[in-house]
C-alpha positions in Angstrom: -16.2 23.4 15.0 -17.8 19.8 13.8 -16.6 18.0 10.8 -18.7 19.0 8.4 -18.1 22.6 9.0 -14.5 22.1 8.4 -15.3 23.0 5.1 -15.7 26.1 6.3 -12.0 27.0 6.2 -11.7 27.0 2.9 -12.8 28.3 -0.8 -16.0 26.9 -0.9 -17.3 28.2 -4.8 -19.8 25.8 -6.4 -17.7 25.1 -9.2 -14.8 23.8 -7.4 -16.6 21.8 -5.3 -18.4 20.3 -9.0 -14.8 20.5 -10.8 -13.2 18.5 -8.1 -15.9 15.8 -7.9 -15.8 15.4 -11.8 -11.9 14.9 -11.6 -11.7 12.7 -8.7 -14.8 10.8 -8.5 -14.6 10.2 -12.6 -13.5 6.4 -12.2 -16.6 5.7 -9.8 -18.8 7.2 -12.4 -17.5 5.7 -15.7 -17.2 2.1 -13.7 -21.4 3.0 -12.9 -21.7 3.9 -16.7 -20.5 1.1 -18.1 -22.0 -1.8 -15.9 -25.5 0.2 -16.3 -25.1 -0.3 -19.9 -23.6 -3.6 -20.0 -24.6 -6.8 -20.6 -23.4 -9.2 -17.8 -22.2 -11.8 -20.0 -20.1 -8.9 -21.9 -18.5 -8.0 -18.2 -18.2 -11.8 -17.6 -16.1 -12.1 -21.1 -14.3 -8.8 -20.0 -13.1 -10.6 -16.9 -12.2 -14.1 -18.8 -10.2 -12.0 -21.2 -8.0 -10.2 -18.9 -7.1 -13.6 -17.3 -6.9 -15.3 -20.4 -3.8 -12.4 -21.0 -1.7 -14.2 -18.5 -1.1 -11.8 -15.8 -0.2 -12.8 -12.4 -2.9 -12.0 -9.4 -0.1 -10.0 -8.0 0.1 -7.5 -11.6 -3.9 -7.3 -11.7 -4.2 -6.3 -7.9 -1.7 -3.5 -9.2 -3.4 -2.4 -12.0 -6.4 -2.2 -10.2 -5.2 0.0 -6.9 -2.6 2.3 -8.8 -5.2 4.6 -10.1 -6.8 5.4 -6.5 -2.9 6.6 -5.6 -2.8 9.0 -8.6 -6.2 9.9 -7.6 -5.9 10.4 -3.9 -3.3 12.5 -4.6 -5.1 14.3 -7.0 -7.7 15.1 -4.7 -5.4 16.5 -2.0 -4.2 19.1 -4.5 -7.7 20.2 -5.5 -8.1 20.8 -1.9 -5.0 22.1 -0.6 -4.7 24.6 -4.0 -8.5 25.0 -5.5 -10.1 24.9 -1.8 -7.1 26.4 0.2 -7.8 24.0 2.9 -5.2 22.1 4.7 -5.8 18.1 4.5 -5.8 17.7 8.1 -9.3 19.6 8.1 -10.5 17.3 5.7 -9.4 14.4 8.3 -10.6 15.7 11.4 -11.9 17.8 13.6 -9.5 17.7 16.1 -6.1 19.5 16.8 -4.3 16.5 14.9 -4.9 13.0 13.3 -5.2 10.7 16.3 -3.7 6.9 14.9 -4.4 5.4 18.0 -8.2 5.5 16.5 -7.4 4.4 13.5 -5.1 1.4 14.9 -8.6 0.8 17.3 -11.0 0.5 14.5 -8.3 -1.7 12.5 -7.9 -4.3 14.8 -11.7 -4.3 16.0 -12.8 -5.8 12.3 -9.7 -7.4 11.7 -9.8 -9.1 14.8 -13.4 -10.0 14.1 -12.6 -11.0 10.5 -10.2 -13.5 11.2 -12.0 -14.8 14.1 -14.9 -15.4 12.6 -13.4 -16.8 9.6 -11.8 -19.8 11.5 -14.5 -20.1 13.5 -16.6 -21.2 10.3 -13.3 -23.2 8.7 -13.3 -25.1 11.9 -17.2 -25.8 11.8 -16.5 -26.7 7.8 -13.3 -26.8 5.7 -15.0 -28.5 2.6 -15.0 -25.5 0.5 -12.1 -24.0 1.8 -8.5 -24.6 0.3 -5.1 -23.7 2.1 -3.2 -22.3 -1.4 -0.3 -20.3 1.1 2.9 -19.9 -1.8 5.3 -17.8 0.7 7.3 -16.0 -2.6 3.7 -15.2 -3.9 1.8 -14.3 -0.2 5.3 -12.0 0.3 4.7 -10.2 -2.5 0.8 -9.3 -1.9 1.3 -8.5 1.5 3.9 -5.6 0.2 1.8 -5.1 -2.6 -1.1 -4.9 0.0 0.2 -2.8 2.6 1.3 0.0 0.1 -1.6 0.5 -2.3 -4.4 -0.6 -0.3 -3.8 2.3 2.6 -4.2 4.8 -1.1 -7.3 2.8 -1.7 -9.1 3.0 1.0 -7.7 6.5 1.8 -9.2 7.3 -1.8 -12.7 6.3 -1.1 -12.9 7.5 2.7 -11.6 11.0 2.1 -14.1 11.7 -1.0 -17.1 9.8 0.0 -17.0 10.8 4.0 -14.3 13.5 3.9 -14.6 16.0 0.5 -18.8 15.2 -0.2 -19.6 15.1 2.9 -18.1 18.2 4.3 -19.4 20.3 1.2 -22.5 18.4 0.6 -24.0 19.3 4.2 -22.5 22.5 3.8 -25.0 23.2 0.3 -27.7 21.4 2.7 -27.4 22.9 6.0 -28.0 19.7 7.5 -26.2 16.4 8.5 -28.6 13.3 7.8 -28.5 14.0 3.6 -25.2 13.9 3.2 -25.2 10.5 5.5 -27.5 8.9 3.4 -26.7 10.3 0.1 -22.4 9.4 0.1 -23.6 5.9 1.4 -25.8 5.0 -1.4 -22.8 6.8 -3.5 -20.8 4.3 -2.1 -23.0 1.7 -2.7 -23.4 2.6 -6.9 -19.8 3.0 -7.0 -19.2 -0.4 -6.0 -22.1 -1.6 -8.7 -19.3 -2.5 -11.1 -17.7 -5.3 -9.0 -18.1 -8.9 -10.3 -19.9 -10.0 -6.8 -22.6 -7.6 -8.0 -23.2 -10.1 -10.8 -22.4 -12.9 -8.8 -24.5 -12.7 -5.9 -26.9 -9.9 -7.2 -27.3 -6.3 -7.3 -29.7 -5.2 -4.5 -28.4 -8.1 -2.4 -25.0 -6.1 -2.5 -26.2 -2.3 -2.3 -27.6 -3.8 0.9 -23.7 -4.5 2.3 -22.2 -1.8 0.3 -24.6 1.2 1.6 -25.0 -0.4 5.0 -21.0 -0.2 5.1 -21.2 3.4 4.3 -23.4 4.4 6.4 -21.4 2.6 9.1 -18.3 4.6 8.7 -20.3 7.4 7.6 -22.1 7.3 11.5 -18.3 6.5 12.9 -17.4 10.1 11.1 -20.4 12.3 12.3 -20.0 10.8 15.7 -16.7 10.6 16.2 -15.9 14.0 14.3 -13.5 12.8 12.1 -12.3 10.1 9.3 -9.7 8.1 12.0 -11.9 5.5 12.8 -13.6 5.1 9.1 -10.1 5.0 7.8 -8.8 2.3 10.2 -12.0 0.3 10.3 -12.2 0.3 5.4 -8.3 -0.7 5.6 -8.5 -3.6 8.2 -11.7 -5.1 6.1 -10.0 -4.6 2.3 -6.6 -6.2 4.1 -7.6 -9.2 5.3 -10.0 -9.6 2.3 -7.0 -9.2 0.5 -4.5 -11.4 2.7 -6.7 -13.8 4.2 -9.4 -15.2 1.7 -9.6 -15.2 -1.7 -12.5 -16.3 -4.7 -12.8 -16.3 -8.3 -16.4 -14.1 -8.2 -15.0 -10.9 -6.4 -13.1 -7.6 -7.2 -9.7 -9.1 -4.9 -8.8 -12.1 -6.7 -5.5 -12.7 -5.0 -2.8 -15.0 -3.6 -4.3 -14.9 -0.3 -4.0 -17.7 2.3 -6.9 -19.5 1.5 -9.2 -19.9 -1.7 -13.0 -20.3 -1.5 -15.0 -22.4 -3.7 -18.3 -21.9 -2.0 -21.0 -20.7 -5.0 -21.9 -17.2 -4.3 -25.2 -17.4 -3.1 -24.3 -19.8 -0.5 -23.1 -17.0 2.1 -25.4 -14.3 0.9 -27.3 -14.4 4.5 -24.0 -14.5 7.0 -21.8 -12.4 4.9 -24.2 -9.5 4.1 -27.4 -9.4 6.1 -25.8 -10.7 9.5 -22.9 -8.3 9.4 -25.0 -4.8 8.3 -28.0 -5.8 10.9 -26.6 -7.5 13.6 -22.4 -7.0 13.6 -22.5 -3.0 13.1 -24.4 -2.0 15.6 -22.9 -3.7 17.7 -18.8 -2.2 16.9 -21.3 0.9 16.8 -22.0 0.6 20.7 -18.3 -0.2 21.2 -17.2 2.5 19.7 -20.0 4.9 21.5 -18.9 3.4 24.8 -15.0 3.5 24.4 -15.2 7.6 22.7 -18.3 8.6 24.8 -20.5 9.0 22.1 -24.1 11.5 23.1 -25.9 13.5 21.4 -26.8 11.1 18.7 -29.6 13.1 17.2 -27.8 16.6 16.8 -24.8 14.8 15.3 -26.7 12.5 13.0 -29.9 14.8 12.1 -28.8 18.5 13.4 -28.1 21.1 11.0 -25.1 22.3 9.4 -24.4 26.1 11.1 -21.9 28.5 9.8 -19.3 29.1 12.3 -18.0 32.3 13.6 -16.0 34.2 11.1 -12.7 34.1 13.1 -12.8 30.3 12.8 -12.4 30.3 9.1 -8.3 30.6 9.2 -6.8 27.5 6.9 -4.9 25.1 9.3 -1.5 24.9 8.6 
């Protein structure tokens, strides 16, 4: 059985699949609501307000994961007790969760993050400042390596895990659910402050493109590992490593840009989605002996023999 038809092995009733989305997906949709209806200079005063309140960037970063751990968890009950599917066929297609792929996909963007980043500070520091604090970096990095792991397991098992697997289930095919759980992705990201910084469609480009990257890791590789790894390495080290005052981490990383938003528009979001992905694409294809691009990408969503229902334990 393929990934998608994991789904398969569970209850698989319309209204658990919408009663679950609803309950878990709620914060992506209510963020959606409120910047559709929003006027940016109202979001802008939003954002000056909560800092004008005094709290450290440690307490905010807080504040902002916790709810994806109460969530995360809350969708793993939906599915374990509504869907009576076991988590690890939500994960993967194989026999059990293989870390090494996820410790693979981590280091190939984090490696490339911070390579690239000192790359450019060596090229030009002028709008970069060194702010390290050790009491202050200590306490993000535990802060960090707790919450973000809940994050990013948040959005990669209900985006690429839980809609994907029932979506091309309702479909029958693999392509819509691709496409339609990346431009998810991209709308439930329409709320962050770079939106309004650098621009909306300028964004959706990054944010979709990103999702469809680790939605074609998933397909491809036949599970979440390498997604996983690959969304935790990138919110890390843009957690640890580089910091702004336009963007959703706002933190006490290592360094602090003052570059204007616009300035990297081309490097950080049409060079990485056109030029960077495919290429860890091909890497990946070459190290997991990726073939049969088209079935996996575009084929159709089969239902599996009836003895290959059972729940795995």
């Amino acid at each position: 059985m393929n990934y998608i038809q994991q789904a398969y092995k569970g209850q698989r009733e319309l209204w658990m699949f919408i009663i679950t989305t609803i309950l878990v997906a709620g914060i992506f949709i209510a963020n959606f609501i409120y910047f559709l209806f929003s006027d940016p200079a109202e979001l802008e005063a939003a954002m000056e307000m909560m800092k004008s309140w005094g709290w450290s960037a440690n307490v905010t970063l807080i504040i902002n994961l916790a709810p994806f751990a109460f969530l995360l968890g809350l969708l793993f009950i939906m599915v374990k007790y509504v869907h009576q599917r076991s988590i690890l066929s939500l994960t993967t297609s194989r026999s059990k969760i293989d870390y090494k792929r996820i410790l693979f996909s981590f280091l190939m963007i984090t490696l490339y993050t911070i390579g690239t980043f000192y790359i450019m500070y060596a090229i030009d520091a002028s709008e970069i400042v060194y702010q390290f604090n050790a009491s202050k970096f200590a306490l993000l990095f535990l802060i960090s390596i707790i919450l973000f792991p809940l994050q990013i397991g948040l959005e990669e098992y209900l985006f690429r895990g839980y809609l994907m697997q029932h979506i091309g289930v309702l479909v029958k095919n693999k392509w819509f659910p691709l496409i339609f759980t990346s431009v998810l992705f991209g709308i439930a990201h329409s709320a962050n402050p770079e939106v309004g910084a650098i621009g909306f469609w300028e964004m959706m480009i990054f944010y979709i493109g990103t999702g469809l990257l680790l939605g074609i890791m998933t397909l491809m590789d036949e599970g979440l590992e390498l997604a996983l790894g690959f969304h935790l390495g990138n919110n890390l080290i843009a957690s640890l490593l580089v910091t702004t005052d336009w963007t959703a981490l706002q933190t006490d990383a290592i360094y602090k840009s003052t570059a204007e938003p616009v300035a990297g528009t081309v490097t950080e979001i049409v060079i990485p989605v056109l030029v960077v992905y495919p290429i860890m694409l091909l890497i990946l294809s070459k190290k997991y002996g990726w073939k049969n691009w088209k079935d996996k990408l575009f084929g159709d969503v089969v239902e599996p023999p009836k003895e290959d229902y059972k729940i795995i334990e």
